[in-house]
PAKE-777558 format. One record per residue: residue number from 1; residue in three letters; z, x, y of N, C-alpha, C, O, CB in turn. Coordinates in steps of 0.001 Angstrom, whole numbers. Glycine has a CB too. Layout:
// residues N
[NUM; 'ALA'; [Z; X; Y]; [Z; X; Y]; [Z; X; Y]; [Z; X; Y]; [Z; X; Y]]
...
***
This chain:
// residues 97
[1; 'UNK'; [58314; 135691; 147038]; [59137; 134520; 147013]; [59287; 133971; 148424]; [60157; 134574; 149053]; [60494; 134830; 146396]]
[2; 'UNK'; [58668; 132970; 149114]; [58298; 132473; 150187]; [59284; 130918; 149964]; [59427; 130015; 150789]; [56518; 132462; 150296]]
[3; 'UNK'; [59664; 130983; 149036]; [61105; 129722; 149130]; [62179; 130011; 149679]; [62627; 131150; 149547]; [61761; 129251; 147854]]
[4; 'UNK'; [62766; 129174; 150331]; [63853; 129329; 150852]; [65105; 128443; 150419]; [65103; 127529; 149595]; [63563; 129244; 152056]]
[5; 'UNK'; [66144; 128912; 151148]; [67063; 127639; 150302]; [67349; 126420; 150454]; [68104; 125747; 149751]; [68142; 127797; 150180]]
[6; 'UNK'; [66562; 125993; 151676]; [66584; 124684; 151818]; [65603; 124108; 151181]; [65748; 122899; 151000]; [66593; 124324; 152999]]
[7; 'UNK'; [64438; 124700; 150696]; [63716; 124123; 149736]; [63950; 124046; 147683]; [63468; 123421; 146738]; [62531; 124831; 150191]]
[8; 'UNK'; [64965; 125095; 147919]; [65651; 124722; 146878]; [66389; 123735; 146528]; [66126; 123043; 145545]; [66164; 125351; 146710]]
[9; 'UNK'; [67370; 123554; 147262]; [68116; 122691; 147532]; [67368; 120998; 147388]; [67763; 120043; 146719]; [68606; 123171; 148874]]
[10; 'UNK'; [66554; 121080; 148010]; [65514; 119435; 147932]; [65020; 119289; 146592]; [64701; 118254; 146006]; [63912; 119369; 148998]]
[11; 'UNK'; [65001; 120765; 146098]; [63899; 120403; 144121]; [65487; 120332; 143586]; [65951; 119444; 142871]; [62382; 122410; 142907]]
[12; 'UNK'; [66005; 121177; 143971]; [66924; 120727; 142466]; [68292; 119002; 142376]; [68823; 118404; 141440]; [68197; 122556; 142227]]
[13; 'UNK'; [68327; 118802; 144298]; [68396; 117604; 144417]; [67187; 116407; 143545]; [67404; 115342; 142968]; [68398; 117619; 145850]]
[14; 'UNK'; [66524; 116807; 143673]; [65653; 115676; 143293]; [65097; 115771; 141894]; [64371; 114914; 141389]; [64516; 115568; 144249]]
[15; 'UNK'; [65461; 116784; 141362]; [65486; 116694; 139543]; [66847; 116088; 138714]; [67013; 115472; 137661]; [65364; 118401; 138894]]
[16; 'UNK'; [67644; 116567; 139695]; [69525; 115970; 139515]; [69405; 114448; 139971]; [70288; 113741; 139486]; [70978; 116942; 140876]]
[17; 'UNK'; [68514; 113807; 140788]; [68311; 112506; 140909]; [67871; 111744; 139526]; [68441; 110776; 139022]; [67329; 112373; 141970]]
[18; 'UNK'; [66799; 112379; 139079]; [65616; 112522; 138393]; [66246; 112022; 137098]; [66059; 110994; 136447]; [64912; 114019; 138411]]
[19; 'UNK'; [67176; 113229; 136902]; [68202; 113125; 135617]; [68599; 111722; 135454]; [68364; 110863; 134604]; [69611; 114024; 135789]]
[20; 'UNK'; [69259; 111764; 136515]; [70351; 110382; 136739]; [69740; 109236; 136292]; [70287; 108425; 135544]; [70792; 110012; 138328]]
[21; 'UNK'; [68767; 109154; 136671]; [68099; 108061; 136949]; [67743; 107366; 135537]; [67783; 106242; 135036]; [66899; 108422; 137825]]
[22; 'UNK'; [67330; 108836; 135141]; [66324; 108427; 133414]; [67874; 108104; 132514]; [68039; 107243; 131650]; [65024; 110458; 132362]]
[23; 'UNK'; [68761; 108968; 132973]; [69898; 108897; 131596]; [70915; 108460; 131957]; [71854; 109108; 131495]; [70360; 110149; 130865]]
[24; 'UNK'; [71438; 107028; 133056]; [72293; 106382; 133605]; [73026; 105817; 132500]; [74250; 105931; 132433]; [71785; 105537; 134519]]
[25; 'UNK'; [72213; 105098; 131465]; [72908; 103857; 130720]; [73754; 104891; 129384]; [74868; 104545; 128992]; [71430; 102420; 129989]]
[26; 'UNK'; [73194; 105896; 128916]; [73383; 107300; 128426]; [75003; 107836; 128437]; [75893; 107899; 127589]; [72452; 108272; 129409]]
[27; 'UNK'; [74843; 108278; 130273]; [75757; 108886; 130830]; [77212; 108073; 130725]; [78341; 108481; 130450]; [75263; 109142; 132154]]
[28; 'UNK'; [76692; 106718; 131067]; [77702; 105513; 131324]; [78616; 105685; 130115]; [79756; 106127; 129974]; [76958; 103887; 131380]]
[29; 'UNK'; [77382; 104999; 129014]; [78378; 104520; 127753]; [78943; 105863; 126904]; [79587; 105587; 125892]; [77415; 103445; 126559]]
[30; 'UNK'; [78752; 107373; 127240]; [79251; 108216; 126771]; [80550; 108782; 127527]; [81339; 109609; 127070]; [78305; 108964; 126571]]
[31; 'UNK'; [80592; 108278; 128540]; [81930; 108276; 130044]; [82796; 107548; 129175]; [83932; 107819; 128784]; [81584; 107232; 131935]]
[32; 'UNK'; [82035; 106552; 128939]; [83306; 104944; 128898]; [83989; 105273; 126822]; [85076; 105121; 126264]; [81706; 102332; 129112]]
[33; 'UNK'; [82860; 105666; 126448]; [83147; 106133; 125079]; [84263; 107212; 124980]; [85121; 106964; 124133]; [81873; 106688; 124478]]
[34; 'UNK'; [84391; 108205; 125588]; [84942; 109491; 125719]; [86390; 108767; 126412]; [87425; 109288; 125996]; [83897; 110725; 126735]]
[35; 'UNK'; [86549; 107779; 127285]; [87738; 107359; 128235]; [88221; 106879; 127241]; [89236; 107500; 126925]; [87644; 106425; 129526]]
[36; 'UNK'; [87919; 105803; 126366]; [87998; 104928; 124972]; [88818; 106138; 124432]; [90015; 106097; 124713]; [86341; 104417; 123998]]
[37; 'UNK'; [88515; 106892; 123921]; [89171; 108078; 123082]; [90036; 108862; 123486]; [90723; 109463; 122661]; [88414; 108905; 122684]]
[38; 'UNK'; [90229; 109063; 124938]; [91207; 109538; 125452]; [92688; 108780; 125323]; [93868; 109099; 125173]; [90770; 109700; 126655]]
[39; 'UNK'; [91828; 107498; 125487]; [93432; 106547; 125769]; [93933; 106099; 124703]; [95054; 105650; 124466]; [93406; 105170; 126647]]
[40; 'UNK'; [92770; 106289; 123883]; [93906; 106220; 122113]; [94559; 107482; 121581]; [95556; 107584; 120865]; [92875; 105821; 120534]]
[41; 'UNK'; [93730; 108473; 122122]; [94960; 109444; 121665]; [95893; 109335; 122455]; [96955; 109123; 121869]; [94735; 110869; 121584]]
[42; 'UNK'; [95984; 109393; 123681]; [97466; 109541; 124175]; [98597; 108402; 123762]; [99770; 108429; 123390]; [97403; 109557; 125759]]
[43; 'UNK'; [97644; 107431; 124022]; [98715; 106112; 123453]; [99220; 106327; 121586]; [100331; 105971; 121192]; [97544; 104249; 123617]]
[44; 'UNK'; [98286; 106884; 120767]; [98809; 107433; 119458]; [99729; 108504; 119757]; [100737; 108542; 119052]; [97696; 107958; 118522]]
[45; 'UNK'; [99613; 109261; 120530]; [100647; 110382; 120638]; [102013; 109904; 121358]; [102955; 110695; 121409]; [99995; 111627; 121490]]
[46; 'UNK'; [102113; 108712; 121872]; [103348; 108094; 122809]; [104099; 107302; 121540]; [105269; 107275; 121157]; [102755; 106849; 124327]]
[47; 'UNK'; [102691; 106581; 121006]; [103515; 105992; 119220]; [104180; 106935; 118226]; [105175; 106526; 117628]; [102300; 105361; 118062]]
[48; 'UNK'; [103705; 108192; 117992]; [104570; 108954; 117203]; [105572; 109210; 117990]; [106654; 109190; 117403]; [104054; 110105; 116645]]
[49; 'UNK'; [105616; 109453; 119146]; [106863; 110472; 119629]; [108008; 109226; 119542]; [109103; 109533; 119070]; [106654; 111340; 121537]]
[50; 'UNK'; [107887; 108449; 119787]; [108998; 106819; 119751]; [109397; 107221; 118851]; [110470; 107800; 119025]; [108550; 105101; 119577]]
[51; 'UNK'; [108970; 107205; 117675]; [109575; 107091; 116463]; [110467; 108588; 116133]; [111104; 108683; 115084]; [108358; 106730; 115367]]
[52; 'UNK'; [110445; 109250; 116723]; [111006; 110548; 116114]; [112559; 110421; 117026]; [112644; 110033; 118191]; [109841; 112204; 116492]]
[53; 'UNK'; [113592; 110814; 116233]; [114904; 110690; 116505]; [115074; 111753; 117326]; [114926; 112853; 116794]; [115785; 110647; 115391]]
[54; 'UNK'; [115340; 111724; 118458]; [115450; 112642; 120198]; [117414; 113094; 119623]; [117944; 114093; 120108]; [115218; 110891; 122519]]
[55; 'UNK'; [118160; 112228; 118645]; [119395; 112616; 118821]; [120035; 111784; 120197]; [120935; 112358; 120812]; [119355; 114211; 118919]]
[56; 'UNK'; [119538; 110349; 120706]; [120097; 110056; 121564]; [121388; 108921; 120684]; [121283; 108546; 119516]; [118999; 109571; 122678]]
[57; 'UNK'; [122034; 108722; 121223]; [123079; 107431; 120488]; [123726; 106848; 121643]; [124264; 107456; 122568]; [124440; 107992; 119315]]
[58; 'UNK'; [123563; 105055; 121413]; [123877; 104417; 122227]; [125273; 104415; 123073]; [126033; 105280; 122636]; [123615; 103548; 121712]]
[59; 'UNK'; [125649; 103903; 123829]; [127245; 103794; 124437]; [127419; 102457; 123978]; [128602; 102191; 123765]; [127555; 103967; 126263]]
[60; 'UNK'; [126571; 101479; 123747]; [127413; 100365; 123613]; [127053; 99573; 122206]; [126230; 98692; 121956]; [127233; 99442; 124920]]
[61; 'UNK'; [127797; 100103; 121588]; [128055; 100303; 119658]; [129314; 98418; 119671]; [129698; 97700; 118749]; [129639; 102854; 118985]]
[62; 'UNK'; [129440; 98374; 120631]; [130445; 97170; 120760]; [129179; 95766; 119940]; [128195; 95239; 120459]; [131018; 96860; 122987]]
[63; 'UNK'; [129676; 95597; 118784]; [128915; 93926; 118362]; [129893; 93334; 117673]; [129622; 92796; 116599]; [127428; 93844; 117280]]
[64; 'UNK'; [131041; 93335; 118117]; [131834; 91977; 117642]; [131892; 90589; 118781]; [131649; 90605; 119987]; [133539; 92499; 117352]]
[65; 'UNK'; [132226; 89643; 118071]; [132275; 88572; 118830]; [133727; 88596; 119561]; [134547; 89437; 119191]; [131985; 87328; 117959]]
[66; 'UNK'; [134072; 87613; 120671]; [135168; 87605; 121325]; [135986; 86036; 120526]; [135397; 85023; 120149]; [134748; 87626; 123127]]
[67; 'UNK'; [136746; 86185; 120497]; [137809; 84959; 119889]; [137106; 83492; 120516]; [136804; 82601; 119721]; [139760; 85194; 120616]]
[68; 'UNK'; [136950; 83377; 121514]; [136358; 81840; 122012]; [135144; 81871; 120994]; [135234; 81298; 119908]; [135776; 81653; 123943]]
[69; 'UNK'; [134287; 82389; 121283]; [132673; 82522; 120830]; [132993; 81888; 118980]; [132408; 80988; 118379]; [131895; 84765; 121001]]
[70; 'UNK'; [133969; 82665; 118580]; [134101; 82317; 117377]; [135281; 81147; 116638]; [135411; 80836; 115454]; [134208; 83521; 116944]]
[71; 'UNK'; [135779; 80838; 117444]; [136149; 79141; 117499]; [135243; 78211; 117659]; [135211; 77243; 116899]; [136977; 78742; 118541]]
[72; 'UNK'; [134204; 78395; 118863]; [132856; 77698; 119023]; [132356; 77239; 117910]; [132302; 76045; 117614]; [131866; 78472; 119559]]
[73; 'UNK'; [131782; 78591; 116923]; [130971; 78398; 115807]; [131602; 77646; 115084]; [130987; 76711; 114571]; [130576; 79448; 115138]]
[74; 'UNK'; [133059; 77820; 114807]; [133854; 77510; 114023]; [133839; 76047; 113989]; [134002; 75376; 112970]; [134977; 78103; 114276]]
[75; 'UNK'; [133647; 75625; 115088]; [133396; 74063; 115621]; [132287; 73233; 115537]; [132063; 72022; 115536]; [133519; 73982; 116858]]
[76; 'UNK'; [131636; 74321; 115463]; [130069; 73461; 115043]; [130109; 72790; 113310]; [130683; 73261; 112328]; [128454; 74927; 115108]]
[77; 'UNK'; [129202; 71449; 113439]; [129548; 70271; 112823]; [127764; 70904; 111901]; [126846; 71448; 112515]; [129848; 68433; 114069]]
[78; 'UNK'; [127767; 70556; 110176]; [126302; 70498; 110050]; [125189; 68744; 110542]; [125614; 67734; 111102]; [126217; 70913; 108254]]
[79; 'UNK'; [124349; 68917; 110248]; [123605; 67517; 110800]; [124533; 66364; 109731]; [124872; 65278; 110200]; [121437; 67509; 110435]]
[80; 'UNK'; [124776; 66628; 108718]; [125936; 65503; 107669]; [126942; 65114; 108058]; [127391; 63976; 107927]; [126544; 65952; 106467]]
[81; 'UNK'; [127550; 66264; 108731]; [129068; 65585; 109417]; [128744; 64953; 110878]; [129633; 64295; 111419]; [130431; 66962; 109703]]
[82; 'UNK'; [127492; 65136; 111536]; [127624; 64684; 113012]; [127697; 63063; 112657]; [126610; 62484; 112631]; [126172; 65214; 114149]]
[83; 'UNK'; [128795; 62347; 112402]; [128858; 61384; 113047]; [129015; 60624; 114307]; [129078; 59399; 114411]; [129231; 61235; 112672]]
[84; 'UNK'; [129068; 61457; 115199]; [129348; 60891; 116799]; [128017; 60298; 117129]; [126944; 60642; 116632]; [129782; 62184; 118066]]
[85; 'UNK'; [128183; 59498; 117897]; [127021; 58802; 118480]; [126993; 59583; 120278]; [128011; 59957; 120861]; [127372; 56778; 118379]]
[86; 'UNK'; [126227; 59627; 120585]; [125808; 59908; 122009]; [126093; 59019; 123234]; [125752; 57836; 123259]; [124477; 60012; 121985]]
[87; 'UNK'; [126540; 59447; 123943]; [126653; 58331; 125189]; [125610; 58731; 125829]; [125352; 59916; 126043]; [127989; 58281; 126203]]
[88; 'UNK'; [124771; 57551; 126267]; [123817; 57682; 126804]; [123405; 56540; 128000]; [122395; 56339; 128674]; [123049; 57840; 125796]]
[89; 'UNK'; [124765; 55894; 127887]; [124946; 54483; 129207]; [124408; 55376; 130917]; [124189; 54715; 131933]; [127434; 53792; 129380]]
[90; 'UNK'; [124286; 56965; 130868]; [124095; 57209; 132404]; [122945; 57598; 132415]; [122413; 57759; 133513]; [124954; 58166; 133151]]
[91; 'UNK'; [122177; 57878; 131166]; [121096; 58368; 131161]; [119929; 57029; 131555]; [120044; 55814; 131393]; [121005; 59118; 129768]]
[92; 'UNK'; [119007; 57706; 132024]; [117467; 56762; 132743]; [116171; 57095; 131535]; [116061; 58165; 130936]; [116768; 57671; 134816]]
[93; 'UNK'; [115455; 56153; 131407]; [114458; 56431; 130835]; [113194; 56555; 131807]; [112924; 55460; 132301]; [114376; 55535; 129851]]
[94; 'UNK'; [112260; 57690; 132259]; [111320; 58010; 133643]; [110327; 56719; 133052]; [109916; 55803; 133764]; [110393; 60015; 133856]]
[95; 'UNK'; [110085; 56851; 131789]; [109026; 56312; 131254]; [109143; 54608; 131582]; [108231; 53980; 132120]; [108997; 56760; 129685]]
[96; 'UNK'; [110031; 54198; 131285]; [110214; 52450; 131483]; [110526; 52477; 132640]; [111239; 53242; 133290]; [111331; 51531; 130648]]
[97; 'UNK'; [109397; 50729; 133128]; [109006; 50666; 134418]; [110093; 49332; 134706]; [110161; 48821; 135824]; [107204; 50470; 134652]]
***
């Protein structure tokens, strides 16, 4: 055995080139295929876990309205009763020259 390891080193560099070379488009779309599948499982595994009840419960359980808010509504007119007309003596039209 009259090889040494720097001549090893150059063949099996240059069969590992060799590889590359012939099975790039191969290598690629089985990378990008395999990444594809990674990121749906994890993202499927982030969708189940959402849904499963952790036992957390909110602090702010508060949804009533405050007394103004509901005079407001109380005040609102449907489109039948709005009889008021609009003042519109301060308003500009951009459009008319």
């Amino acid at each position: 055995m009259n090889l040494d390891i720097s001549t090893l080193i150059r063949k099996g560099k240059k069969q590992f080139l060799r590889f590359i070379r012939r099975f790039h488009v191969i290598l690629f779309v089985v990378s990008v295929a395999s990444a594809l599948a990674v990121v749906i499982i994890i993202l499927n595994a982030a969708v189940i876990r959402s849904g499963e009840d952790d036992g957390y419960t909110s602090s702010s359980a508060n949804t009533a309205f405050d007394q103004a808010t509901i005079n407001r509504i109380k005040n609102l007119k449907t489109r039948d009763q709005a009889d008021d007309q609009l003042d519109l003596s301060g308003r500009s039209n951009p459009f008319v020259e």
